[in-house]
Structures are given as structure tokens and as C-alpha cells.
C-alpha positions as a printed NumPy array, in Angstrom:
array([[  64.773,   81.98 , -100.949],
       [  63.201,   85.214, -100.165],
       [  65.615,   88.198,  -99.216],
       [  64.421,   91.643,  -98.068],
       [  64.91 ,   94.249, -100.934],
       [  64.997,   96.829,  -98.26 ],
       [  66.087,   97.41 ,  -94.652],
       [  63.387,   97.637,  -92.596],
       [  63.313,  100.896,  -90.269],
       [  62.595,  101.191,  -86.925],
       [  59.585,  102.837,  -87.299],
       [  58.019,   99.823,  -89.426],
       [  59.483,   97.196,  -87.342],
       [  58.406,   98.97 ,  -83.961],
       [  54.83 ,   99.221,  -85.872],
       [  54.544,   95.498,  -86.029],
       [  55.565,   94.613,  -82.549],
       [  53.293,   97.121,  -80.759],
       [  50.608,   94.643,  -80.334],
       [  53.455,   92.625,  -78.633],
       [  53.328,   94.84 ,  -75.441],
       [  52.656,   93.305,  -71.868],
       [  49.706,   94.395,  -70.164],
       [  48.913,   94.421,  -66.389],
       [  47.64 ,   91.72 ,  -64.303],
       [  43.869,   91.803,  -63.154],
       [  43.503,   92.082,  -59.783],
       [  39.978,   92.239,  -57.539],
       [  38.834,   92.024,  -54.07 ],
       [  38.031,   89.542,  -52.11 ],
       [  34.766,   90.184,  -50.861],
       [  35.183,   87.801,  -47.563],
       [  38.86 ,   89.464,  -46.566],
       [  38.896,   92.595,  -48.847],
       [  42.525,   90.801,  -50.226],
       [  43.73 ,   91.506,  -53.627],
       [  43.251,   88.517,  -55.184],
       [  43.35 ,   87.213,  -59.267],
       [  39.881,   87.026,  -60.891],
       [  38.13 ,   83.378,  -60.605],
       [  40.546,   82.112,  -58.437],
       [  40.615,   80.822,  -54.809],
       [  41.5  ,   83.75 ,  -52.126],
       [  45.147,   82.798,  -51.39 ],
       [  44.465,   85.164,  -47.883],
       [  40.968,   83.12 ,  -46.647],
       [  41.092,   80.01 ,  -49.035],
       [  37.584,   81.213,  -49.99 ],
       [  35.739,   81.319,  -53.838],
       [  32.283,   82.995,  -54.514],
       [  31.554,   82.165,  -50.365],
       [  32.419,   78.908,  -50.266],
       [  35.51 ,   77.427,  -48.195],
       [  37.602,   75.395,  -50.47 ],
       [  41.283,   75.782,  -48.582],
       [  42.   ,   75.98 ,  -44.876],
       [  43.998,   79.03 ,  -44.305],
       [  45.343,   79.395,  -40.655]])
């Protein structure tokens, strides 16, 4: 069974997990409403998607 020889600082260990950090959601416009919507979804404001109506928004 392998056993560390060493205790790992928290330097090392804090190395490792920086790739581990969250990042920020993309947002973009819609360019019917001018919403913030998510990227290459349907406009949850005018139910639109690259001009076309998919969802009827009242």
C-alpha cells in the first residue's frame, strides 16, 4: 500500500487544485430583446434563437 513519505504543504497541495477553480458563466445578448441570455440557447425573455420563434413568451 502506498503511504506518503512526506506531508504535503499547502503550497503543493494548493498548486494542484488551482486548475480546480470555478469560472464565470457566459452570458450574451439577445439581439431581438437586448436580454442577457446563455450562449446557443433559446431567449428565456422572447422565446427566440438566431430569429426564429421557437417558445411563446407572453
Amino acid at each position: 500500500m502506498a503511504v506518503p513519505k512526506s506531508r504535503t504543504s499547502k503550497a503543493k497541495k494548493r498548486q494542484r487544485r488551482s486548475h480546480l477553480a470555478l469560472t464565470a458563466p457566459q452570458a450574451g445578448i439577445c439581439p431581438n430583446c437586448q436580454a442577457i441570455t446563455v450562449p446557443h440557447r433559446v431567449c428565456a425573455a422572447c422565446g427566440t434563437y438566431k430569429g426564429e420563434t421557437f417558445i411563446k413568451v407572453d
